[in-house]
C-alpha positions as CSV (number, residue, x, y, z in Angstrom):
1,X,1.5,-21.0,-6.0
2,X,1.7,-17.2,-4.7
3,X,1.5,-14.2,-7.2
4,X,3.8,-11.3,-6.6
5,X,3.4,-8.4,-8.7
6,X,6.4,-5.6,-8.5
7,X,4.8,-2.0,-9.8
8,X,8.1,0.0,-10.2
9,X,7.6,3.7,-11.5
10,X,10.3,4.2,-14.0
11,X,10.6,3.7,-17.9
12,X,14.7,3.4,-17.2
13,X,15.7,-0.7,-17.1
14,X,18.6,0.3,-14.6
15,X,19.3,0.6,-10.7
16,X,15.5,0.5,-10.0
17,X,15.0,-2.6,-12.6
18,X,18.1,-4.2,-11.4
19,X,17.5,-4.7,-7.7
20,X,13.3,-5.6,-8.4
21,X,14.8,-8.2,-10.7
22,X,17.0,-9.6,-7.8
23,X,14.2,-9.6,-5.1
24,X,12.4,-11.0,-7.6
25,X,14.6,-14.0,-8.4
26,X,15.6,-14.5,-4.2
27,X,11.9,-14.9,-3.8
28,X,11.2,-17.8,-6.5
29,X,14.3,-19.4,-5.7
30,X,12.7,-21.7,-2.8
31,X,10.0,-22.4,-5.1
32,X,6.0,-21.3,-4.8
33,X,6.1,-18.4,-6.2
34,X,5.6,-16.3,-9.5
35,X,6.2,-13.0,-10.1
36,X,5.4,-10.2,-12.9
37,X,7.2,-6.6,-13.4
38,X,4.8,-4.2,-14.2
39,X,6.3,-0.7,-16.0
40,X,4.0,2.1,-14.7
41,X,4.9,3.8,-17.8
42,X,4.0,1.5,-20.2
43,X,0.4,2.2,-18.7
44,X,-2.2,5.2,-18.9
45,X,-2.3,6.8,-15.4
46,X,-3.8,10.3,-15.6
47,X,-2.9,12.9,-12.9
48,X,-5.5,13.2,-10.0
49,X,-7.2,16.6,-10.2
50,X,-8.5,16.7,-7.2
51,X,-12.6,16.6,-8.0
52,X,-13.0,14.3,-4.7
53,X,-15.7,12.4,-7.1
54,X,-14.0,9.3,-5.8
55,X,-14.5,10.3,-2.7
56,X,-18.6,11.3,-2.9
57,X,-19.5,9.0,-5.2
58,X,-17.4,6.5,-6.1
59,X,-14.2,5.7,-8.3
60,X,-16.7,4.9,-11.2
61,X,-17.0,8.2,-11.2
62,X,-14.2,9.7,-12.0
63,X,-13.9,11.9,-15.1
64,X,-10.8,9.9,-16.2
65,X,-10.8,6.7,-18.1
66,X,-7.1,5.6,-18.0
67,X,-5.5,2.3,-16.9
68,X,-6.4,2.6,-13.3
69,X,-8.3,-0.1,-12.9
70,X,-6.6,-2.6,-15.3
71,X,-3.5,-1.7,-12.4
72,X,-5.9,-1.9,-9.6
73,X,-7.0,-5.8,-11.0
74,X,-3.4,-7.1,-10.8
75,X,-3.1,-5.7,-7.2
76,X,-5.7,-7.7,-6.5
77,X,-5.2,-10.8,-8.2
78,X,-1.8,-10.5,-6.0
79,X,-0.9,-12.4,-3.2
80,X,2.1,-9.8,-2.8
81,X,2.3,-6.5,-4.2
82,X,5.7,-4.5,-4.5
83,X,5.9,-0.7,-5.0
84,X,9.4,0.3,-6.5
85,X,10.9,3.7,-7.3
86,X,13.9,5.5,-7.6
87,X,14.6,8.6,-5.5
88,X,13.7,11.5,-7.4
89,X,13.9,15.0,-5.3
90,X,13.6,13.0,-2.0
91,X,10.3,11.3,-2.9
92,X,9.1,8.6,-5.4
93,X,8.9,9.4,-9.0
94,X,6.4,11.4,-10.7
95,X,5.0,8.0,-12.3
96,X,4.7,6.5,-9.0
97,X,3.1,9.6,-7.3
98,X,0.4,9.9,-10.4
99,X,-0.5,6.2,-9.1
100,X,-0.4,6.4,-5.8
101,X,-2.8,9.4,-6.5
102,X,-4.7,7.4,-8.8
103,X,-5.4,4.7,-5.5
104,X,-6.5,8.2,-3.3
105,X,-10.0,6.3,-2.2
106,X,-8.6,3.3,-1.2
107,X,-6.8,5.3,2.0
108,X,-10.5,5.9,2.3
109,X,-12.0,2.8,1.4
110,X,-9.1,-0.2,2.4
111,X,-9.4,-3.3,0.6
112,X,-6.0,-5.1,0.2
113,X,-6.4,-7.3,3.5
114,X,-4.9,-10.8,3.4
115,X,-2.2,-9.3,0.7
116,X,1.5,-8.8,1.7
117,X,3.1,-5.5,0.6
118,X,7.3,-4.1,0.5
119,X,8.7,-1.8,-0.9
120,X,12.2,-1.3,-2.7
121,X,13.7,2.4,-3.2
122,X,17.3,3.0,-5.6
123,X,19.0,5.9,-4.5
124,X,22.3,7.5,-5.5
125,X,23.5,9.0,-2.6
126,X,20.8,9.1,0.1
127,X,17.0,9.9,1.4
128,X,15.6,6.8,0.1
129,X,15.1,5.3,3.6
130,X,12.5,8.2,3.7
131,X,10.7,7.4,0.9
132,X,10.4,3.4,2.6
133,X,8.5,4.5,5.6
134,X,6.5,6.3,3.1
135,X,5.6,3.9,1.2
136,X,5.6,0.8,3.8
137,X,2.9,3.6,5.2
138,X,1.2,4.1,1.9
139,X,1.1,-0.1,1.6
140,X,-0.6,0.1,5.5
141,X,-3.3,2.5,4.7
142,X,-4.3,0.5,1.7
143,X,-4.6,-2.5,3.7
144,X,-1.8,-5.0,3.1
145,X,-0.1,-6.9,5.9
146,X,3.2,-5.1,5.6
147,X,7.2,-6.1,5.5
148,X,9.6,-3.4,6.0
149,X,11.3,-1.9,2.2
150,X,14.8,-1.7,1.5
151,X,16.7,1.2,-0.2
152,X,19.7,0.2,-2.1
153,X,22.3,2.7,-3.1
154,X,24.6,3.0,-6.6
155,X,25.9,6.0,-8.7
156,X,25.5,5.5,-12.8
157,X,26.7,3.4,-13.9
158,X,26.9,0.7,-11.3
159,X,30.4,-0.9,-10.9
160,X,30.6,-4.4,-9.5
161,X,30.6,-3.7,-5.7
162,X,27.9,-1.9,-5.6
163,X,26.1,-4.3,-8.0
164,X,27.2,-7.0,-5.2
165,X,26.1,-4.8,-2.6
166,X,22.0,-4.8,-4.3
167,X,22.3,-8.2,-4.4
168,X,22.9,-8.8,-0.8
169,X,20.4,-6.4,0.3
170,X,17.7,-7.9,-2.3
171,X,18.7,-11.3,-1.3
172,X,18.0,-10.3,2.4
173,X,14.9,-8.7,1.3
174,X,13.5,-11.3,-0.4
175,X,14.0,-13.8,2.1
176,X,12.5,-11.7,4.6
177,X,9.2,-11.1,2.1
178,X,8.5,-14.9,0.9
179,X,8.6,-15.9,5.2
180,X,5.4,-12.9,5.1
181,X,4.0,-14.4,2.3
182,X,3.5,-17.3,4.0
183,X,2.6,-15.7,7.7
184,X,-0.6,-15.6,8.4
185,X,-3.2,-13.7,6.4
186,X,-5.1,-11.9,8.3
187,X,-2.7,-11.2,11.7
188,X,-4.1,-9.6,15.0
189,X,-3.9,-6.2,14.3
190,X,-1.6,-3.7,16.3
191,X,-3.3,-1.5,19.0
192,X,-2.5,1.3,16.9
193,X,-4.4,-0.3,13.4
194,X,-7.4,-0.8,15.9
195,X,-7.3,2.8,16.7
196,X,-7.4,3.9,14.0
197,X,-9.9,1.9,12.4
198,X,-12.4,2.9,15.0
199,X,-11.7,6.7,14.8
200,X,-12.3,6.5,10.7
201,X,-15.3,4.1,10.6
202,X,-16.8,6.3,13.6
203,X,-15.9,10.0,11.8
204,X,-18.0,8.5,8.9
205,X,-20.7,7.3,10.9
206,X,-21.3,10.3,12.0
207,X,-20.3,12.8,9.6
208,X,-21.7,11.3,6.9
209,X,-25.0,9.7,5.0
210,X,-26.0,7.4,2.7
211,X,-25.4,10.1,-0.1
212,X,-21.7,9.1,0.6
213,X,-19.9,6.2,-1.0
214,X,-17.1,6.1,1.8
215,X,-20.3,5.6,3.9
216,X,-22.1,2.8,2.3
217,X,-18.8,1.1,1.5
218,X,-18.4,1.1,5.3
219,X,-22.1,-0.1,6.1
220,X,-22.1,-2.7,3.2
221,X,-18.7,-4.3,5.1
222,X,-20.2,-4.4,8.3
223,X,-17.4,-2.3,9.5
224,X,-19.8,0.3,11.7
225,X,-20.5,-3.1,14.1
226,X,-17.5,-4.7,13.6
227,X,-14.2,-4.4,15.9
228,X,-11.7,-4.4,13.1
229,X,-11.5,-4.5,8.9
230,X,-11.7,-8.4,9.6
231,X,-12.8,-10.8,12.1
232,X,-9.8,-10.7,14.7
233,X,-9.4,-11.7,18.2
234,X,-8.6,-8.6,20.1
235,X,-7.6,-8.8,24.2
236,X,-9.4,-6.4,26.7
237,X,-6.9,-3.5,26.0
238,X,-7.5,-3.2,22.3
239,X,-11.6,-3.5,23.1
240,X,-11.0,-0.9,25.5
241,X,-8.9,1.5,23.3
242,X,-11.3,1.2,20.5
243,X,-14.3,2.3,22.4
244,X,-12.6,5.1,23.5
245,X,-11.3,6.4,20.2
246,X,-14.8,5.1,19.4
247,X,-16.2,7.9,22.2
248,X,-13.9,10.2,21.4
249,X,-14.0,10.5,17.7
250,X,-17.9,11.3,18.0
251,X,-17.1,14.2,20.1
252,X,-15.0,15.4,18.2
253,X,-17.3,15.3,15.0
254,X,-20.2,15.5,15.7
255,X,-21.6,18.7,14.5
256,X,-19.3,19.5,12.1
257,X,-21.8,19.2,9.2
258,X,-24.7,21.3,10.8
């Protein structure tokens, strides 16, 4: 049985609501799968001040004690993870920012590998296909194997066609979600994941210490050895491409903290 949990980053039970509720339902109709809505709101999530303690020292140390974690737990206990927001000003909601905020030292720190991650955006009008490839990228940096996000469109209130015209696009989605659940887990990565694996894990290896937890975290993995997050076979381009970001990146930074 696969566990997908939908984090959707609005109190209001409406456009946003209504379309995770159809992907959710497309996906459990062939059977496998759970699912579980979780309301951002109904949660503690404090507003990132920018302290970097997370970064230095670790996210234990940061000086707020909110819901964070309890939210971090379900991601992992997920075998798919959706993000879902409605276009607010162009971007995703002030609720979803706060979290995505919240997650700032997992860019730094990836850890959701093996997981598969979408994302859904409502709009009224349009610029939610913006906010996707924001958040598809947002699901990449934190690790996930990733399947494009859809954006779905409806004034308030919804009249039936464009209630029918959700349901399509989440029936599509959903469809296209459940056959990446079950791809493989942990795919050859792109040239361009390679990349820029080796330029981070080399930048840290040389810029910083063992007084840095983005450093340990890296050692403790066995990333500063290894040719990707996870064991992957890579061909002679991707080898070759990573030592030369590799070669590259510690010319470029090395230095920079004398």
């Amino acid at each position: 049985m696969k566990k997908v949990t939908a984090f959707v980053g609005t109190a209001r039970k409406e456009h946003t609501y209504y379309a995770v509720q159809r992907f959710l339902e497309g996906l459990q109709a062939p059977g496998g799968v759970e699912s579980e809505i979780v309301t951002l709101t109904d949660y503690r999530v404090e507003r990132c001040r920018g302290c970097k303690n997370c970064f230095r020292k670790g996210e234990e140390f940061c000086p707020f004690k909110d819901d964070r974690d309890e939210l971090m737990g379900k991601m992992l206990a997920s075998d798919g993870v959706v993000f879902a927001t409605p276009n607010y000003s162009y971007q995703v909601s002030s609720t979803m920012k706060a979290f995505l905020d919240r997650l700032g030292f997992v860019f730094h720190r990836p850890r959701f590998f093996g997981r598969t991650f979408t994302s859904i955006v409502a709009q009224g009008i349009y610029g939610g296909s913006k906010i996707v490839k924001y958040l598809d990228f947002v699901g990449m940096g934190l690790g996930f194997n990733v399947v494009k996000g859809s954006c779905t469109t409806a004034l308030d209130p919804m009249n039936g066609t464009e209630r029918s015209r959700i349901d399509a696009v989440a029936a599509e989605h959903s469809r296209r979600f459940h056959a990446g659940l079950c791809m493989k887990q942990y795919p050859v990565p792109s040239l361009l994941r390679v990349c820029a694996f080796r330029a981070a894990r080399t930048s840290m290896r040389v810029m910083l210490d063992e007084n840095s937890r983005d450093f340990t975290y890296y050692r403790d993995q066995g990333w500063f050895e290894a040719d990707y997050y996870y064991p992957a076979r890579l061909g002679i381009l991707k080898k070759a491409a990573g030592a030369l970001v590799d070669s590259f990146t510690a010319r470029m930074t090395s230095g920079r903290n004398d």
